[in-house]
C-alpha positions in Angstrom: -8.2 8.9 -19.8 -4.5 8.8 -18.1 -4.5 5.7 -16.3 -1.7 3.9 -14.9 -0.6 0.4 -16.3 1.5 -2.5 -14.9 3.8 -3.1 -17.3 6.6 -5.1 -15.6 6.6 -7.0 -11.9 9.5 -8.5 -10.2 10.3 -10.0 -6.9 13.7 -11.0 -4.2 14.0 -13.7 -1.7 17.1 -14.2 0.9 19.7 -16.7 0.2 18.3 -18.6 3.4 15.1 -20.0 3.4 13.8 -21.3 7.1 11.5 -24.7 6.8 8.8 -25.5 9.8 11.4 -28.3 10.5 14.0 -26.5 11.1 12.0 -24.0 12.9 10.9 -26.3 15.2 14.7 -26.9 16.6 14.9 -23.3 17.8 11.8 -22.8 19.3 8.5 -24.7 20.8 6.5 -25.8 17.7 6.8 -28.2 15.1 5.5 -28.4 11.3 1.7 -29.9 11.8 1.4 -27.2 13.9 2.2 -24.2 12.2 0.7 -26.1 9.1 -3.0 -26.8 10.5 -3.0 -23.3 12.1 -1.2 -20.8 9.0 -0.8 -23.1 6.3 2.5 -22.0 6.0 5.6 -24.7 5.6 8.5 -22.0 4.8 9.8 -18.5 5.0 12.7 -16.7 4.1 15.3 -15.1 6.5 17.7 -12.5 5.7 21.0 -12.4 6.3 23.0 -9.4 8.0 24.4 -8.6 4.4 20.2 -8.2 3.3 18.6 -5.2 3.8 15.3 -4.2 3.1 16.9 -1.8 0.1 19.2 -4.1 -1.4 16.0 -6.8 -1.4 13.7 -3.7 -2.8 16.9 -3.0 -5.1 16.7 -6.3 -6.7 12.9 -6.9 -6.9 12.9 -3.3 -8.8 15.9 -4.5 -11.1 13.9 -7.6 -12.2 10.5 -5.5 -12.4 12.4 -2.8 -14.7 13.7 -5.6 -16.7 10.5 -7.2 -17.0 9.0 -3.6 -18.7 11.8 -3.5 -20.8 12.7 0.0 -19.9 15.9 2.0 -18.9 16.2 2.6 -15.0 16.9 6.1 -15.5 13.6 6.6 -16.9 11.8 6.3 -13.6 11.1 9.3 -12.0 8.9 7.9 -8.6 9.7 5.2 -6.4 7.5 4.7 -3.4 8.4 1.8 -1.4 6.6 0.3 1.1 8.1 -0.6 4.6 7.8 -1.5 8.2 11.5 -2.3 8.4 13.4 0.9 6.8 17.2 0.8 6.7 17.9 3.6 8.7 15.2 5.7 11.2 16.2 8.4 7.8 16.5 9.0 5.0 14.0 7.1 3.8 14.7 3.2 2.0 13.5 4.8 -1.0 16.6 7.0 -1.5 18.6 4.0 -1.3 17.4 1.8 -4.0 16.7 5.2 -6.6 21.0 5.4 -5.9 21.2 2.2 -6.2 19.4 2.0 -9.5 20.8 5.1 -10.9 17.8 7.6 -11.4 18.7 9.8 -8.8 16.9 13.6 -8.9 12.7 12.2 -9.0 10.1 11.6 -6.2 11.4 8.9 -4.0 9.7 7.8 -0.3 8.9 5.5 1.9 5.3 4.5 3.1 4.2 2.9 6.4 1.2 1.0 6.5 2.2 -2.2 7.7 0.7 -5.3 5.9 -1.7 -2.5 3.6 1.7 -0.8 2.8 1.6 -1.9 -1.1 -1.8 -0.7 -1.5 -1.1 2.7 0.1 1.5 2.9 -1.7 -0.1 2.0 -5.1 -2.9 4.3 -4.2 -0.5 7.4 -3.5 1.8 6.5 -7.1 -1.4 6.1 -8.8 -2.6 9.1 -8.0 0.9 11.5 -8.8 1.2 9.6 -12.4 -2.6 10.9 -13.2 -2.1 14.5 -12.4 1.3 14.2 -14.2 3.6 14.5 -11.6 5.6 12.0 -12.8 6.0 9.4 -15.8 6.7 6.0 -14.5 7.0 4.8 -11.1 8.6 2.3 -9.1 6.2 0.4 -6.7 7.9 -1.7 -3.8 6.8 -3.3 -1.3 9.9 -5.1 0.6 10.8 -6.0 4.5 13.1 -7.6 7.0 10.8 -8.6 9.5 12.8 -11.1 10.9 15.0 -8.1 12.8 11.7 -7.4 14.6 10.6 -10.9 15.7 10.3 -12.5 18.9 11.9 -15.7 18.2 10.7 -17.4 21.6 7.2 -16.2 20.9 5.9 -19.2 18.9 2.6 -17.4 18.1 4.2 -14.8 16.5 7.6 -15.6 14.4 6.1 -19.0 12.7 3.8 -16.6 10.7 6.5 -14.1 9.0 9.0 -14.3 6.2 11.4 -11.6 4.4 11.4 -10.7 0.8 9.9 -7.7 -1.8 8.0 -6.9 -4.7 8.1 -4.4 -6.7 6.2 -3.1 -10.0 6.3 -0.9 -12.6 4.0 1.7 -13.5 3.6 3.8 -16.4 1.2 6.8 -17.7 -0.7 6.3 -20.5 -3.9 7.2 -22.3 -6.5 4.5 -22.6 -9.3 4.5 -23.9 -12.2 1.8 -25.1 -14.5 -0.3 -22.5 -11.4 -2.6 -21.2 -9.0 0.0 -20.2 -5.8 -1.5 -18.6 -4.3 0.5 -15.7 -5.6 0.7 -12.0 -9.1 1.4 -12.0 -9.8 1.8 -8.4 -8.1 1.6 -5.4 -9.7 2.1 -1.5 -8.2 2.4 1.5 -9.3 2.3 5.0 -8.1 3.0 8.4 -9.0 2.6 11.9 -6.7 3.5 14.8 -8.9 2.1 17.6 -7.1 -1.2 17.1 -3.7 -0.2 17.7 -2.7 -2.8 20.6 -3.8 -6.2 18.3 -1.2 -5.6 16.0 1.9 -3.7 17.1 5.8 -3.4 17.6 6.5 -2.4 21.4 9.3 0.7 20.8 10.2 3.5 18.5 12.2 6.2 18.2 9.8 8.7 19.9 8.7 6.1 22.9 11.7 3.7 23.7 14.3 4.4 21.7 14.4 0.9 20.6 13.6 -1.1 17.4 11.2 -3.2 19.3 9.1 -6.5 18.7 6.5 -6.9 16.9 3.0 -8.1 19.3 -0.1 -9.4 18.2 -3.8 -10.8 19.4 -4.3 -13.6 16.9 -7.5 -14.0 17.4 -8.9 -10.5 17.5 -7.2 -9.7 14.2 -8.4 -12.8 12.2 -12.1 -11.6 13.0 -11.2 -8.1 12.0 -9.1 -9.2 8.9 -12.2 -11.4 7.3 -14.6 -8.9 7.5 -12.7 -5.8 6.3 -10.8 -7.3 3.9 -14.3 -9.2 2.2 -16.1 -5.8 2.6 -13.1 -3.3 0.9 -13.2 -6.3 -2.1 -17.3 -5.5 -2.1 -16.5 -1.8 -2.1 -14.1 -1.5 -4.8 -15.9 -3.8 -7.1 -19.1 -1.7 -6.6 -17.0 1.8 -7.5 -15.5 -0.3 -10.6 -18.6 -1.5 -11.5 -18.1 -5.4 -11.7 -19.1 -8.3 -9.7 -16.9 -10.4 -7.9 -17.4 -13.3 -10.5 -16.1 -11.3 -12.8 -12.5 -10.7 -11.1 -9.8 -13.2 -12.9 -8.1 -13.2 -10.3 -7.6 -12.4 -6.4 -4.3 -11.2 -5.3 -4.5 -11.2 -1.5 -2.1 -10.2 1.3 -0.3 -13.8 2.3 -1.1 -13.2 5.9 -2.7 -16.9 6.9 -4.7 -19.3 4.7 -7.7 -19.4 6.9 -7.9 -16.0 6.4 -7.5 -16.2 2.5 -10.1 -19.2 2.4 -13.0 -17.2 4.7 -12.0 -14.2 2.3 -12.7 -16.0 -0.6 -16.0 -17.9 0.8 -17.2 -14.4 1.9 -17.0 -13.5 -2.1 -18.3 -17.1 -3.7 -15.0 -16.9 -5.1 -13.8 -20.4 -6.5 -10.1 -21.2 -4.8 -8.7 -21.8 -8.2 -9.4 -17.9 -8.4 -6.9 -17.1 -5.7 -3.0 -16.5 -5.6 -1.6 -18.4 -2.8 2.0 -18.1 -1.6 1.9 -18.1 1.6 3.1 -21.6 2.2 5.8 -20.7 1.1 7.3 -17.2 1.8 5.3 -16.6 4.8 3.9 -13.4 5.8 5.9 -10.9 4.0 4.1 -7.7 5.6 4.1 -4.8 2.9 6.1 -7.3 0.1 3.5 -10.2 0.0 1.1 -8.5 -2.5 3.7 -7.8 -5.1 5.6 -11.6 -4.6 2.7 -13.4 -4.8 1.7 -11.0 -8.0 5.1 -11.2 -9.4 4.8 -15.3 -8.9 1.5 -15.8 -10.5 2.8 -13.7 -13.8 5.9 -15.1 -14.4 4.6 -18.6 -14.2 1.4 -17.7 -16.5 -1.9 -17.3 -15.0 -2.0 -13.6 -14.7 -2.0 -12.2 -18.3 -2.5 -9.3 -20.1 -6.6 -8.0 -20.0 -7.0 -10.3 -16.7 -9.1 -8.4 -13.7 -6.8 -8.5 -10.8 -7.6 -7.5 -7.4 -5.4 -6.8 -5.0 -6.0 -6.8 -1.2 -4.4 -6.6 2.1 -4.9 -5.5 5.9 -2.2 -4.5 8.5 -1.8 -3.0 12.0 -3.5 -0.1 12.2 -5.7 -1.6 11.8 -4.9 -0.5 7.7 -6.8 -2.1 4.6 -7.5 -1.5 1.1 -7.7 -2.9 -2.1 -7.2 -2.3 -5.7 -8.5 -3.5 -9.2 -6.3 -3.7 -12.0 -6.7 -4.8 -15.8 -3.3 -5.7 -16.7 
C-alpha cells in the first residue's frame, strides 16, 4: 500500500525568548501565576526581522536536512498558519522560493491550533493518489503580532515558532507499516466567539486580536480532543495502551494531563513542551515532535499520535508509525 512516511522533522525558535519573569514587568501577572494556571514558564517572541516564512523556512531546512534529501526534490509544501505574511499569496510560496523548488503544490491552511493536522491530513492524502512525491509539512506562526499584551488572560498562554516535517511516498507492506495510518478531523462552527481574532480583511480591515473564553474552551478541548484519540485508534485498530507515544497540541498542561487521564495514559507517555515554548498555535505539534526525536524517545517503529484542537472550534488527530 502507498503510505506516507516521516522521514525527517525539524523545528525554529526566535532569537528572543520571553520568561514569566520578565513578563510579569509588562503586564499584571507574575510566574506562580501563569505557572499554577498553564504550566507554562517561557515563550518565544519574534522579532520584526521573523516572519512566520523565514521561521517555516528554517524549520523546513532542518527537516530536509534531517531526511537527508535535496530541497529541490519536494514537490508539496502545505504550511499551516493563522499568521500568514501577507493577506496573499500564500506563506507557502514564500518558503518553496526560499528553499529553491519552485514550480510544485504549495499552500497555506487555516485551522488555527488543528492547523498541522489539517494540514497532514490534506498532504497525506495528495501523496496517496500520486499527486506528488514528497511533501513539506509546516506548521509555523507569529502570534505575538496578534496579542493583546494588556490582556493577561490571553498573551501569558502563547509563544512563536514552527515545525515542519518531511513526507515521502512509499510502498509498505507487512503488519507494521510505517507512514500515517489514520488521520480524523472534526469541525464545529457553533463555537466561533470562544476562540477568535476580532478583524479581518472582509469585516474590519484590520489584523485584529486574538479573544478567548478560557473556561468554555478547556471543557470543549478535553472532551474532543480524548474522543478524536478514541476515534482514530478504533479506525487503526489499536488501543490506547498500545500508542508509544502521545504528541499533543501544547495548548495548557491541565488540558494535556485531563487528556491523558481520559485515555489511562501514563504521563511518561506524553510529549510536553509547553513550558517552554508556550502555545505555538498550528507549530506546537511539529516542535514538540521535532523535540522529542532529536533528543531520542521517538524512534523508528514507535506509534505516535498526534492531536490538537483550535478555534473553530477545529480538532483532529493522527497515528503514525515512524
Amino acid at each position: 500500500m502507498r503510505r506516507s512516511v516521516l522521514i525527517g522533522t525539524g523545528s525554529a525558535l526566535p532569537r528572543r525568548a520571553l520568561s514569566n519573569d520578565e513578563l510579569a514587568k509588562q503586564v499584571d501577572t507574575s510566574d506562580e501565576w501563569i505557572v499554577e494556571r498553564t504550566g507554562i514558564r517561557n515563550r518565544y517572541v519574534a522579532a520584526p526581522d521573523e516572519t512566520t516564512s523565514s521561521l517555516g523556512t528554517e524549520a523546513a531546512r532542518k527537516a530536509i536536512a534531517a531526511a537527508g534529501i535535496d530541497a529541490g526534490s519536494i514537490d508539496q509544501i502545505v504550511l499551516a498558519t493563522a499568521t500568514a505574511d501577507q493577506t496573499f499569496p500564500a506563506s507557502a510560496t514564500i518558503v518553496q522560493d526560499a528553499l529553491g523548488c519552485n514550480g510544485g503544490i504549495a499552500f497555506d491552511v487555516a485551522a488555527v491550533c488543528s492547523g498541522f493536522l489539517y494540514a497532514l491530513g490534506v498532504a497525506d492524502s495528495m501523496l496517496r493518489t500520486g499527486m506528488a512525491e514528497r511533501a513539506l509539512v509546516i506548521g509555523s506562526e507569529t502570534f505575538s503580532r496578534i496579542l493583546d499584551w494588556e490582556d493577561r488572560g490571553t498573551c501569558v498562554l502563547f509563544g512563536d515558532g514552527a515545525g515542519a516535517i518531511v513526507l515521502e511516498a512509499r510502498e509498505e507492506a507487512g503488519d507494521k507499516p510505517r507512514g500515517i495510518l489514520t488521520t480524523k478531523l472534526h469541525a464545529d462552527g457553533a463555537h466561533n466567539q470562544l476562540l477568535f481574532v476580532d478583524g479581518g480583511p472582509s469585516t474590519t480591515g484590520t489584523v485584529g486580536k486574538l479573544r478567548m473564553k478560557g473556561k468554555e474552551v478547556f471543557r470543549h478541548a478535553v472532551v474532543n480532543l480524548s474522543e478524536v484519540l478514541k476515534e482514530v485508534a478504533a479506525d487503526a485498530g489499536i488501543a490506547t495502551e498500545d500508542i508509544d507515544w502521545l504528541v499533543p497540541h501544547q495548548a495548557n498542561a491541565r488540558i494535556l494531563d485531563a487528556t491523558a487521564r481520559k485515555l489511562n495514559l501514563p504521563p511518561e507517555k506524553v510529549i510536553i513542551t509547553v513550558d517552554q515554548h508556550a502555545n505555538t498555535s498550528a507549530a506546537s505539534v511539529p516542535l514538540a515532535l521535532d523535540v522529542a526525536v532529536r533528543d531520542g524517545r521517538i524512534r523508528e517503529g514507535d506509534l505516535v499520535m498526534l492531536e490538537a484542537m483550535g478555534g473553530g472550534f477545529t480538532w483532529g488527530a493522527s497515528l503514525i508509525r515512524m
